[in-house]
C-alpha positions as CSV (number, residue, x, y, z in Angstrom):
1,X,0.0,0.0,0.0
2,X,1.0,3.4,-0.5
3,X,2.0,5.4,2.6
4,X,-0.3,8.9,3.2
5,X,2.2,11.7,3.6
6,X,3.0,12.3,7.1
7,X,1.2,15.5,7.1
8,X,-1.3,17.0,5.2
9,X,-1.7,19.1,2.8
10,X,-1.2,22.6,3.4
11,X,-5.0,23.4,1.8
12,X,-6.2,21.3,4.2
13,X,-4.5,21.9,7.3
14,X,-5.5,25.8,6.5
15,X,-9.0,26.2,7.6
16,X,-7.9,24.6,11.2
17,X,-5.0,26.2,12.1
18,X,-5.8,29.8,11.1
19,X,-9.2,30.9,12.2
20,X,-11.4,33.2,10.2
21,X,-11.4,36.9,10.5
22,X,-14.6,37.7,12.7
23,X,-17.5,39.1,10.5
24,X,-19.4,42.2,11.9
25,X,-22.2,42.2,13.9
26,X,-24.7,41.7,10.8
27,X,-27.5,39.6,12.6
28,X,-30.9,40.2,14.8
29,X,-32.2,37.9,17.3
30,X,-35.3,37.1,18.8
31,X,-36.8,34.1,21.0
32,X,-39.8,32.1,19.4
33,X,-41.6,29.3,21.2
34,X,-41.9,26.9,18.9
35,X,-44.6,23.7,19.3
36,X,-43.6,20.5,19.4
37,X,-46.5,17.8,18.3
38,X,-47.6,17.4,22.1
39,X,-48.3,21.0,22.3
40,X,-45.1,21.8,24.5
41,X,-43.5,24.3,23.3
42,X,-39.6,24.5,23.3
43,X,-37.8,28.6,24.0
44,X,-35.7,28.9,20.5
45,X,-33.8,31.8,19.6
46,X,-33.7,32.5,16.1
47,X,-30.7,34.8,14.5
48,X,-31.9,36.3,11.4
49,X,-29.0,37.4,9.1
50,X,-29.3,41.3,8.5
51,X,-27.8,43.4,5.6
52,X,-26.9,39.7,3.6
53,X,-29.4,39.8,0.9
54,X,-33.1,38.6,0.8
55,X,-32.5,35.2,0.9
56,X,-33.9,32.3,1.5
57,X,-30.7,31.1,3.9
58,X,-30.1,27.9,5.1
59,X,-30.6,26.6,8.6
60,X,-27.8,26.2,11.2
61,X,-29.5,24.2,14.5
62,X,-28.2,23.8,17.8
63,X,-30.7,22.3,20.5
64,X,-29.0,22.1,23.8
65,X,-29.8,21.3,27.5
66,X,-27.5,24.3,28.4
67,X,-29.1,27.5,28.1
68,X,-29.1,28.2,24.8
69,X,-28.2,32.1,25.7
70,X,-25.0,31.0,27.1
71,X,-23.4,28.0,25.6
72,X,-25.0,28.5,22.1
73,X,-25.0,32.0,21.2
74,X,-21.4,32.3,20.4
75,X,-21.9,29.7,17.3
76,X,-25.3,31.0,16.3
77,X,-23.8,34.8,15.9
78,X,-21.0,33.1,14.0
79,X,-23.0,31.4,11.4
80,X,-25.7,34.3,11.6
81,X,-23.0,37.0,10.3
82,X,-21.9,34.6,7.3
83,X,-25.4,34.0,6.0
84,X,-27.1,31.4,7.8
85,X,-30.4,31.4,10.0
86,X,-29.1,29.9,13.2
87,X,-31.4,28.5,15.9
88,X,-30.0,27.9,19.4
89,X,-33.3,26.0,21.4
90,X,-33.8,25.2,25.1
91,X,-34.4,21.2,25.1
92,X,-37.7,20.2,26.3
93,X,-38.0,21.5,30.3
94,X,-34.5,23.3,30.2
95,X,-34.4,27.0,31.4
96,X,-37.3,28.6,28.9
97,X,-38.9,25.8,27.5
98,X,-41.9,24.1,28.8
99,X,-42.6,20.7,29.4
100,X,-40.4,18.1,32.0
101,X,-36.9,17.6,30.9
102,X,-35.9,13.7,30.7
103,X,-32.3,13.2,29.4
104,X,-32.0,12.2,25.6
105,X,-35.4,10.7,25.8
106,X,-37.7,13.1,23.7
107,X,-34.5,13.5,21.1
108,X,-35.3,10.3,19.0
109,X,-37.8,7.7,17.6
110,X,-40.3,7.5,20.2
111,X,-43.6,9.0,21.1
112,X,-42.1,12.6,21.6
113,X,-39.8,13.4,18.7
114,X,-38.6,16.7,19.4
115,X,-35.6,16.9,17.5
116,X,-37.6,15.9,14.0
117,X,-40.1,18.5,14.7
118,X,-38.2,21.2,15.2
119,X,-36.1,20.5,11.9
120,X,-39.1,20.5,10.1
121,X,-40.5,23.7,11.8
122,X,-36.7,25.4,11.1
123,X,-37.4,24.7,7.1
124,X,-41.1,26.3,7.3
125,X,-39.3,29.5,8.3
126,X,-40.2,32.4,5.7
127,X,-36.9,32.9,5.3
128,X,-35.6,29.6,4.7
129,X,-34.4,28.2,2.1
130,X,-35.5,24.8,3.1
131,X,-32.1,23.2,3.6
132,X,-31.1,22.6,7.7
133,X,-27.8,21.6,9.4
134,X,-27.6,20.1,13.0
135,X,-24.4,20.9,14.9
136,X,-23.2,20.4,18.7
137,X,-21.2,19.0,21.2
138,X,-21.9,15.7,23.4
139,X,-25.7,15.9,24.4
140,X,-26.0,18.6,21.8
141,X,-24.5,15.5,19.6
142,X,-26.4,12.7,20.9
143,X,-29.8,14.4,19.9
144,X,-28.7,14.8,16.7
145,X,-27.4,11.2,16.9
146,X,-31.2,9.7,18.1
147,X,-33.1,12.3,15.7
148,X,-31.2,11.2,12.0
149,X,-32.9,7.6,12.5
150,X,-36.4,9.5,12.3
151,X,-35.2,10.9,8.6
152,X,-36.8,14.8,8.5
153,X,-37.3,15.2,5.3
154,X,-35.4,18.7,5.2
155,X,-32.0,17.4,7.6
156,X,-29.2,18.0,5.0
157,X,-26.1,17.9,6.9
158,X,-24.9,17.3,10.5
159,X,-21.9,18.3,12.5
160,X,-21.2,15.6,15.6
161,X,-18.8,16.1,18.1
162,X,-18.3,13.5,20.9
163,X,-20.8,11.0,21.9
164,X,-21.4,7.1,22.5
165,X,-22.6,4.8,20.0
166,X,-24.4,3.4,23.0
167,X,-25.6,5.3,26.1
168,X,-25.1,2.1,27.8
169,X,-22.1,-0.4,26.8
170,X,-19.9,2.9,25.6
171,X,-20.4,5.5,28.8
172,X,-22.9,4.9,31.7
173,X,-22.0,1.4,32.4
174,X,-19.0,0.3,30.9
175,X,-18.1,-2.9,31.1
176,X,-20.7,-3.3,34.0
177,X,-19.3,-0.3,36.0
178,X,-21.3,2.4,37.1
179,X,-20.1,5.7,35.5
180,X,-20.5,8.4,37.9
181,X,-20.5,10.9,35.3
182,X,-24.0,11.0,34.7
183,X,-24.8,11.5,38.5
184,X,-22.3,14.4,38.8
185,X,-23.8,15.9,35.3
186,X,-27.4,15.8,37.1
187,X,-26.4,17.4,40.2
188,X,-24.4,20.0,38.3
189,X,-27.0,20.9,36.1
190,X,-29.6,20.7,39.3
191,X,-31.6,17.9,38.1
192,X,-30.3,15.4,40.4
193,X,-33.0,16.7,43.1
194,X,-36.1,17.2,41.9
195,X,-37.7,20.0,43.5
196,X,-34.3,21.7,43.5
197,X,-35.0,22.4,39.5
198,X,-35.0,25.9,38.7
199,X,-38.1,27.1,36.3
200,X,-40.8,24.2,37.6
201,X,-43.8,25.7,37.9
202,X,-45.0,25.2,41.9
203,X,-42.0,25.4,43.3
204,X,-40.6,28.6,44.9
205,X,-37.1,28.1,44.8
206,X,-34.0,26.5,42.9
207,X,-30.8,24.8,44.5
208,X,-29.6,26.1,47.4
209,X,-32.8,27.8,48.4
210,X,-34.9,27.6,51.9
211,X,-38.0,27.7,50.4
212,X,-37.4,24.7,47.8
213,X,-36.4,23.0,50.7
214,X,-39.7,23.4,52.3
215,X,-41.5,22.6,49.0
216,X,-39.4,19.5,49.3
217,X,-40.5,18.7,52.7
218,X,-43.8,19.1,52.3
219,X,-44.4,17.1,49.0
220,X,-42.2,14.2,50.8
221,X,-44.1,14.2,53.5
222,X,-47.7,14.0,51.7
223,X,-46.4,11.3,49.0
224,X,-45.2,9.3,51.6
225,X,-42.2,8.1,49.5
226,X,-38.9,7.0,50.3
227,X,-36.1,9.5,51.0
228,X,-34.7,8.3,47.9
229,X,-37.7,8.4,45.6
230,X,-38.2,11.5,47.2
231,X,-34.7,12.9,46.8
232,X,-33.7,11.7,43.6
233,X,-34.3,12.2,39.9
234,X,-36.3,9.9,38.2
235,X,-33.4,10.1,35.7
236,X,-31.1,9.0,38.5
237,X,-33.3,6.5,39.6
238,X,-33.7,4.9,36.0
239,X,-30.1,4.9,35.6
240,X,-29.6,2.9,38.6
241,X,-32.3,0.4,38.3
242,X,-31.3,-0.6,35.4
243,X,-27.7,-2.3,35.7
244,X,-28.4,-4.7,32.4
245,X,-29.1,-4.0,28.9
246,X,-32.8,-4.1,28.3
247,X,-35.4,-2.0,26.4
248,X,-35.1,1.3,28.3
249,X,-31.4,1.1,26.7
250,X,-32.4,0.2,23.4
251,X,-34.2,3.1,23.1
252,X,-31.2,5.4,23.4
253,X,-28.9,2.6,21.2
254,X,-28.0,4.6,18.0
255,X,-26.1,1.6,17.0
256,X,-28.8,0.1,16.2
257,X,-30.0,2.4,14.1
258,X,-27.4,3.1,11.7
259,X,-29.3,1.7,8.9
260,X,-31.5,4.5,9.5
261,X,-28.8,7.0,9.0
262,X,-29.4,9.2,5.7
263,X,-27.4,12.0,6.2
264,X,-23.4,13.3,5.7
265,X,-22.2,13.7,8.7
266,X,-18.8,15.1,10.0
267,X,-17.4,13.4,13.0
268,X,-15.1,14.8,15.8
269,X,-13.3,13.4,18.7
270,X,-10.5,13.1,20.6
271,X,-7.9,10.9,22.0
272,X,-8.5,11.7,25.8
273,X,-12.2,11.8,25.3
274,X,-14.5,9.7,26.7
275,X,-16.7,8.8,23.7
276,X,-14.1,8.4,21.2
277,X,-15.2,4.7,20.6
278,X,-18.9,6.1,19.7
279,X,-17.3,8.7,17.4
280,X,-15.1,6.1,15.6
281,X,-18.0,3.5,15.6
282,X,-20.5,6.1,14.1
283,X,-18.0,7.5,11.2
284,X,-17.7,3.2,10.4
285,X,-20.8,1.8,10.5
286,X,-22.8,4.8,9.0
287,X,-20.1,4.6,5.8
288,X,-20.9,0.8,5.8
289,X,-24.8,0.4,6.1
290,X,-26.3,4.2,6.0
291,X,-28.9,5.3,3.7
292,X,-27.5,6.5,0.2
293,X,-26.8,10.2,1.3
294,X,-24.8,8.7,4.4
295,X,-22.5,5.7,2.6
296,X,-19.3,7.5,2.0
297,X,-20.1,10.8,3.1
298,X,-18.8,10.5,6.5
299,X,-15.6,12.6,7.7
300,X,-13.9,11.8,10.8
301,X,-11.3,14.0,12.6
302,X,-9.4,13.1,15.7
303,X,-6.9,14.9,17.6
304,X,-5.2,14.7,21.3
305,X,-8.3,16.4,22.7
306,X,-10.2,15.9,25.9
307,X,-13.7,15.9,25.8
308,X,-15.3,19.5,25.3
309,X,-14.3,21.4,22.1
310,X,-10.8,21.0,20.4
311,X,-8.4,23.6,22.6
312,X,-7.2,26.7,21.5
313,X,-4.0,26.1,22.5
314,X,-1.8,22.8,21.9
315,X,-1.6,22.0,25.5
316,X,-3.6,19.1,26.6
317,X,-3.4,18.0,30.1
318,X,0.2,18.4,31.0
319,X,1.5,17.7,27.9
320,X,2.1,19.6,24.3
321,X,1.2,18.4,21.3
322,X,2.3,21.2,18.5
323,X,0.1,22.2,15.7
324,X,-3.0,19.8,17.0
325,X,-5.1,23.0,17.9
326,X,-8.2,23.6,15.4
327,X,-10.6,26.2,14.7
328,X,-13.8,24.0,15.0
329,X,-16.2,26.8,13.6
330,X,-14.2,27.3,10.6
331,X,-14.0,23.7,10.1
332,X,-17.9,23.7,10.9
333,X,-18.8,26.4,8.6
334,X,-16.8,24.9,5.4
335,X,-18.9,21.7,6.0
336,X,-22.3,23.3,6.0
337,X,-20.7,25.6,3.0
338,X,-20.7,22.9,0.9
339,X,-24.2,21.0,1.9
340,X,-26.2,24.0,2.7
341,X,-24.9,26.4,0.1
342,X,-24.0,24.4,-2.4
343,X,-20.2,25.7,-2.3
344,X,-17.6,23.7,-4.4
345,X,-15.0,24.5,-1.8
346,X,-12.9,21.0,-2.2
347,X,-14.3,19.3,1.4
348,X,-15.7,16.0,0.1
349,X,-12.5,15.6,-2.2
350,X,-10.3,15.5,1.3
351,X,-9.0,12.5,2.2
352,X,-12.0,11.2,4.6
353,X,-9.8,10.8,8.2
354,X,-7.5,13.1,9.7
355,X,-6.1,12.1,12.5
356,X,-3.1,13.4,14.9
357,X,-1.0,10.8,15.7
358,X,1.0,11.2,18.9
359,X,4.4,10.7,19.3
360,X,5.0,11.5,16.2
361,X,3.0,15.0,16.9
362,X,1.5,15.4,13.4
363,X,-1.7,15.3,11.4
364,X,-1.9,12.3,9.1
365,X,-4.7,11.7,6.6
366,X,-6.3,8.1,6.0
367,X,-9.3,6.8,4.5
368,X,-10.3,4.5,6.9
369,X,-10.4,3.9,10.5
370,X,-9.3,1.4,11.9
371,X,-6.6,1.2,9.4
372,X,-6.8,-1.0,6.9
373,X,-3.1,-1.8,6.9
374,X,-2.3,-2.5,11.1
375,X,-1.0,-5.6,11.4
376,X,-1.8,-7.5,15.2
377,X,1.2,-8.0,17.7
378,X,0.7,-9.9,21.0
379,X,2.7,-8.7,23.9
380,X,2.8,-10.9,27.1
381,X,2.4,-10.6,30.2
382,X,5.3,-12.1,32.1
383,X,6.8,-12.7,35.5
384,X,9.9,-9.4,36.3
385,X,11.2,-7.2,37.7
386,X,11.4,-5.0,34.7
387,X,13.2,-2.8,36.6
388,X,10.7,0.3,35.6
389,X,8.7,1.4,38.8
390,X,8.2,0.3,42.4
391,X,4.6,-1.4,41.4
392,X,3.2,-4.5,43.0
393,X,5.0,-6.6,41.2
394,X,7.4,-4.9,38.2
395,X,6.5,-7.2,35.3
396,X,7.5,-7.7,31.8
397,X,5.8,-7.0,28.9
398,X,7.3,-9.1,26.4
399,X,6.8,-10.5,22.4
400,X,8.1,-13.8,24.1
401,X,5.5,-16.0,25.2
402,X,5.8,-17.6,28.4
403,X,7.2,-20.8,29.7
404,X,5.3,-23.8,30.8
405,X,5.3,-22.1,34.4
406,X,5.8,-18.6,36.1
407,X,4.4,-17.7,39.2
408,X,1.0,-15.5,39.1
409,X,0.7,-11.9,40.4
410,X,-2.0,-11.0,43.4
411,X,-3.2,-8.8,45.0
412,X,-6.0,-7.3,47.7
413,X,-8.8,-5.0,46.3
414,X,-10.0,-3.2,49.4
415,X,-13.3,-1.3,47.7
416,X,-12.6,1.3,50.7
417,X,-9.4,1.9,49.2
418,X,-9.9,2.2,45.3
419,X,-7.0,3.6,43.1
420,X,-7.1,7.0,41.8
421,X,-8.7,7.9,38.4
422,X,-5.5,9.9,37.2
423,X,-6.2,11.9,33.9
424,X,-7.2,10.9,30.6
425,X,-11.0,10.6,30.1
426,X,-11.6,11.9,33.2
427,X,-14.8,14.1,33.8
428,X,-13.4,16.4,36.8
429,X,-9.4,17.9,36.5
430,X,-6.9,16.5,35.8
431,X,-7.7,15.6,32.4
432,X,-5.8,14.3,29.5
433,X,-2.0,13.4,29.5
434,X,-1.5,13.2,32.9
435,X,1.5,11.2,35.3
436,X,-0.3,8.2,35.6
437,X,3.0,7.1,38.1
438,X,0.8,7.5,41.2
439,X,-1.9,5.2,40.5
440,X,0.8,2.5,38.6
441,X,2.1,2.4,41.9
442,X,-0.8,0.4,44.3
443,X,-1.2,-2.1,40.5
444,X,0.2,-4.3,39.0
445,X,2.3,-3.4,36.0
446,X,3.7,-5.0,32.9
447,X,6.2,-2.7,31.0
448,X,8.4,-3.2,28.1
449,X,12.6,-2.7,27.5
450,X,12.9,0.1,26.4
451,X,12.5,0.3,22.4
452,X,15.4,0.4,19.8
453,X,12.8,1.8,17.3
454,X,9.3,3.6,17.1
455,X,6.4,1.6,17.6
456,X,2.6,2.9,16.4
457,X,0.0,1.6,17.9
458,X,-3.2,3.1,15.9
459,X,-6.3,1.5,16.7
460,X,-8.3,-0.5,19.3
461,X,-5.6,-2.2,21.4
462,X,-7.5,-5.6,22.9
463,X,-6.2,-7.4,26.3
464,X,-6.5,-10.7,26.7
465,X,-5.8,-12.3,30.1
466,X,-6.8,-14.7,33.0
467,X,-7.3,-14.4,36.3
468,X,-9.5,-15.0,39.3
469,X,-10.6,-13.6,42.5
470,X,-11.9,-14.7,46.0
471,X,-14.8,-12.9,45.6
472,X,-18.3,-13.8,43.8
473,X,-17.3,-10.3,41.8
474,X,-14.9,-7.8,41.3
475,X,-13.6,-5.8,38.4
476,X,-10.5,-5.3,36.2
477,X,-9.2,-2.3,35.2
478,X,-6.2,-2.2,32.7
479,X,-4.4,1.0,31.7
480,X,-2.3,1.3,28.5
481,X,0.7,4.2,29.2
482,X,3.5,5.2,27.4
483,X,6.5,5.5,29.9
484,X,9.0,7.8,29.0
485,X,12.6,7.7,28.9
486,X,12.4,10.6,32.6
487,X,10.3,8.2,33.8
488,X,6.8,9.8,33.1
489,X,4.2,7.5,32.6
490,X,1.7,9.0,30.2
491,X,-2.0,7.4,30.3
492,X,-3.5,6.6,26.6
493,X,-6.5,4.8,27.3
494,X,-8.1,2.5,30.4
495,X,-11.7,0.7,30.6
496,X,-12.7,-1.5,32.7
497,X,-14.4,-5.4,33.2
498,X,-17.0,-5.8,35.9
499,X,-16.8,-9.7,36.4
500,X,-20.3,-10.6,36.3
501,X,-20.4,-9.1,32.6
502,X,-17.5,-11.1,31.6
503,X,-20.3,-13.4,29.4
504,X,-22.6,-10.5,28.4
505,X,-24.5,-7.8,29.9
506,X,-27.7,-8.4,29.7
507,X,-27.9,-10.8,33.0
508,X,-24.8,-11.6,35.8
509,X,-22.6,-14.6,35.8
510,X,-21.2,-15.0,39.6
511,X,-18.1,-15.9,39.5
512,X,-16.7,-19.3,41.7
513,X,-14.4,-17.9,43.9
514,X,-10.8,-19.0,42.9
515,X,-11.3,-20.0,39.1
516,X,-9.3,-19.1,37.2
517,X,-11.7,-17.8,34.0
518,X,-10.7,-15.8,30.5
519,X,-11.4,-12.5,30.1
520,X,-11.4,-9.7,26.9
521,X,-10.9,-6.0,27.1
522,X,-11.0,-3.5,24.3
523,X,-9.4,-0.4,24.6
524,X,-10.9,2.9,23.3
525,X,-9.1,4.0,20.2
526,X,-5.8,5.5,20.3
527,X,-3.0,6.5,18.1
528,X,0.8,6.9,19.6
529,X,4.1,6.2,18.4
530,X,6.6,5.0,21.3
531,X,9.7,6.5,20.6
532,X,13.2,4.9,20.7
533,X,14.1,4.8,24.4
534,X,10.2,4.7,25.7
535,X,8.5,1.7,27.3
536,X,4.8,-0.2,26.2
537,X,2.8,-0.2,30.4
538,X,0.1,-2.2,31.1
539,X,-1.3,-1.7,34.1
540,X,-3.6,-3.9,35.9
541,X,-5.9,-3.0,38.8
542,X,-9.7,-2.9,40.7
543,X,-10.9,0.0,40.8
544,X,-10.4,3.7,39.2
545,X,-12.2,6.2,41.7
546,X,-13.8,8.9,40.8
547,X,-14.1,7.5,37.3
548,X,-16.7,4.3,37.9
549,X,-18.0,3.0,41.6
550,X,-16.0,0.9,43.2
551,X,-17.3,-2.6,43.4
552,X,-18.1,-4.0,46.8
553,X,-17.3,-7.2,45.6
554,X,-20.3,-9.3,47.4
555,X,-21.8,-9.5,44.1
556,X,-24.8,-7.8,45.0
557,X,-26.2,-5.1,42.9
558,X,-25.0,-1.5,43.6
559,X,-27.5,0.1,46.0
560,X,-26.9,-3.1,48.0
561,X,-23.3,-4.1,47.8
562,X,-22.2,-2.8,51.0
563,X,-20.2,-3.5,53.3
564,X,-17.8,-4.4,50.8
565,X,-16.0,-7.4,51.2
566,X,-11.6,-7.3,50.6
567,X,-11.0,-9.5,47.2
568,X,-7.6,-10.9,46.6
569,X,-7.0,-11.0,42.7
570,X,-4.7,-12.8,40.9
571,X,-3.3,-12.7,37.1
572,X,-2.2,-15.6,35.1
573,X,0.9,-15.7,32.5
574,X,2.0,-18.8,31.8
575,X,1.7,-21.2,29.0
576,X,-1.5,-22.2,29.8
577,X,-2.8,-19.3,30.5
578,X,-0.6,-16.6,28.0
579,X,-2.2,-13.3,29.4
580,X,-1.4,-10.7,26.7
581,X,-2.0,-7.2,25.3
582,X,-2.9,-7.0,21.0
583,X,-1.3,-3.8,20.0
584,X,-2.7,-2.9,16.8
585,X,0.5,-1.8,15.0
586,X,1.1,0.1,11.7
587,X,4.3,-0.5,9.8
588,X,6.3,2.0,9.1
């Protein structure tokens, strides 16, 4: 195969790396409340472009659940001053739009479609010209995500940045865990209370107030509910109750709905972010099995972000990555340009996927992901020391298999005492590249000599190990790090295995205490080359606190797995048991 260049061309990198002058303030505004098929009607801001012509103009949409007048308005005036209408709406029961807000629910196929209606409402507009984009950021993605299935007739083009292919298996519970970013996301955005909601109607207060308090009081004490039914969301509630995949999941599943999808779309994500397995999933499987405006109309672009937009800077965590900072909007308004507009401006003639590939520190263009051309190493787990870090145990990782026998590696998994989340896809600071030294320490580890040569890994990197525990349950985590030549350990990616999921997760499997059973762990995508002089880190551990709840271990379910019980874990890696991490490399 022929190599890509290692960079770009210079037409393509131009539109992200130098952003647009700022047009003047040629645009009026005004809020409409616009009705939804139930009657409910949903606060939209509509930016009218002023001094452009007569039109008709396209449509620019954001829906958000946000406050449109804060997170939205800096887009909308930006597309509004080069010739778009641009709507920025208040999702259903979010700051000035009626009706109860339920999280992602009214967005897609069922009963309530509020994205669809909307869409269509945005094309009525007298001074439309018919044609509407869709464009946002994680929620503000996943309701575009769940709204393509229900084909509006006028949705022409959509801009998705960051979100799961599934709500379940890719975020909330991953790999059986408990996320607890959705809890912290409802009590930030007061919704994890209920009558601690600002703007619903009956109540006198929002958080923090002595009146909603009251209100709370009183309404508990006349229900007659539980403190927690009481206290709770139902959102939280839902979330909770439902540990296993099962219908109230499948209606939030966009991947499997991709046949549905009839639609370009341009995908964004990042390397630190948490949904960057949904973004790489949706750019593949809409390509593959879309409707005929989706098959191979897809663009993906990937850089060393965190989740949120691309930065503004080329700093990400504690690290720098040079030239990997974007100008999203310009990228955005090209995009719409061209689907909207009707603009031959070259954007569907670019190779498909750009990615930034770190290590190397540059943008590469491909036309698939994963790479076609990655060729599968195995890299064993084996007995040390390696010499690299005062870890439980030191061990190798090696491309020798291992003998007939080498001793296994425990350890105890106190749930009282779970190991830091450090970095990466982390929801709270720190983010991103981070030292991930600290937590290496109280886990096992499994790192490499160091290289004589680079080494890219680009792709889903799988592990493949054995092990068992003294407990009913318990989970795995394994880390993947680049260690550099100071000593740094640099986090790339980390998921985790509850063990009652190990054989699906739609119903638990107990484990027997002390059986030693197989288990299979994908990775989130990555791209990195190890440099000469750097070291391949696995990492191997129980818990990764604040990231997931820790298990208890008793192999109860979560509102019941307390007291936790104290689990001692042990890995395999012997020839019976070869334990090893599938590094998806690319040859160079």
């Amino acid at each position: 195969m022929t190599r890509l260049p290692t960079r770009p061309a210079a037409a393509v990198l131009a539109f992200l790396l130098f952003p647009a002058l700022a047009a003047a303030q040629n645009w009026t505004c005004e809020q409409v409340m616009v009705p939804m098929r139930d009657g409910t009607r949903l606060a939209t801001d509509v930016y009218l472009p002023r001094g452009q012509g007569p039109g008709p103009f396209p449509v620019i949409l954001e829906r958000t659940p946000y406050n449109k007048g804060a997170c939205a308005r800096s887009s909308a005036e930006y597309f509004a001053a080069r010739g778009y209408i641009a709507m920025a709406q208040d999702e259903r029961g979010r700051y000035e739009s009626e009706g109860e807000y339920y999280w992602l629910m009214d967005e897609g196929w069922g009963e309530r479609q509020d994205g669809y209606d909307t869409i269509e409402w945005a094309a009525r507009h007298p001074m439309s010209s018919g044609k509407v984009g869709t464009h946002g950021l994680s929620f503000t993605c996943a309701n575009q995500l769940l709204t393509a299935p229900t084909q509006p007739p006028h949705l022409e083009a959509m801009f998705c940045s960051q979100y799961a292919s599934n709500s379940y298996r890719d975020i909330f519970w991953q790999g059986g865990a408990l996320h607890m970013v959705l809890p912290t996301w409802l009590l930030t955005q007061r919704e994890m209370v209920k009558p601690l909601r600002m703007n619903v109607p009956g109540h006198r207060g929002y958080l923090g107030s002595g009146d909603a308090w009251t209100d709370w009081y009183d309404e508990h004490r006349e229900v007659g509910d539980s403190f927690t039914e009481s206290m709770f969301s139902d959102m939280y509630n839902d979330l909770v109750g439902n540990p296993y995949y099962n219908d109230y999941w499948r209606r939030l599943a966009v991947d499997e709905q991709y046949d549905k999808f009839d639609v370009p779309i341009y995908h964004l994500g990042g390397w630190y972010d948490r949904h960057i397995h949904g973004t790489v999933q949706h750019f593949k499987r809409v390509n593959e099995v879309g409707g005929p405006r989706g098959r191979g109309q897809q663009k993906l672009i990937v850089g060393p972000w965190i989740h949120g937009w691309p930065p503004t800077d080329d700093r990400v965590g504690d690290m720098n990555f040079p030239g990997s900072s974007i100008d999203h909007l310009a990228l955005r308004l090209r995009w719409f340009d061209h689907h909207l507009k009707g603009h031959d401006n070259g954007i569907m003639d670019e190779a498909p996927v750009l990615i930034y590939v770190m290590g190397d520190n540059v943008w590469r263009e491909e036309n698939e992901f994963p790479l076609a051309r990655q060729q599968e190493e195995d890299w064993y787990l084996r007995a040390g020391p390696a010499g690299s870090i005062d870890s439980l145990n030191d061990g190798l990782l090696s491309r020798d298999a291992p003998p007939d026998a080498e001793a296994p590696d425990s350890y105890e998994y106190d749930p009282r005492k779970p190991a830091p989340t450090i970095g990466g896809d982390l929801f709270v600071e720190p983010r991103g590249a981070q030292d991930h030294r600290p937590a290496d320490r109280v886990s096992l580890t499994y790192t490499s000599a160091p290289l004589d040569a680079p080494l890219e890994v680009t792709g889903i990197v799988r592990v493949e190990f054995f092990a068992a525990s003294s407990a009913v349950d318990t989970d795995w985590v394994v880390t993947m790090n680049a260690v550099h030549e100071s000593g740094y350990s640099q986090l790339l990616r980390q998921m985790i295995q509850r063990a009652r999921y190990r054989e699906g997760d739609e119903a638990p499997v107990l484990l027997t205490p002390d059986e030693i059973v197989p288990y299979t762990v994908e990775l989130y995508p990555m791209s990195n080359v190890f440099l000469p002089g750097q070291r391949i880190r696995l990492t191997v551990t129980s818990s990764s606190f604040p990231k997931w709840y820790p298990n208890g271990n008793t192999g109860r379910e979560m509102m019941e797995d307390r007291p936790g019980v104290v689990a001692t874990n042990t890995v395999y890696h012997d020839a019976e048991h070869p334990s090893k991490v599938v590094l998806p490399v690319i040859p160079r």
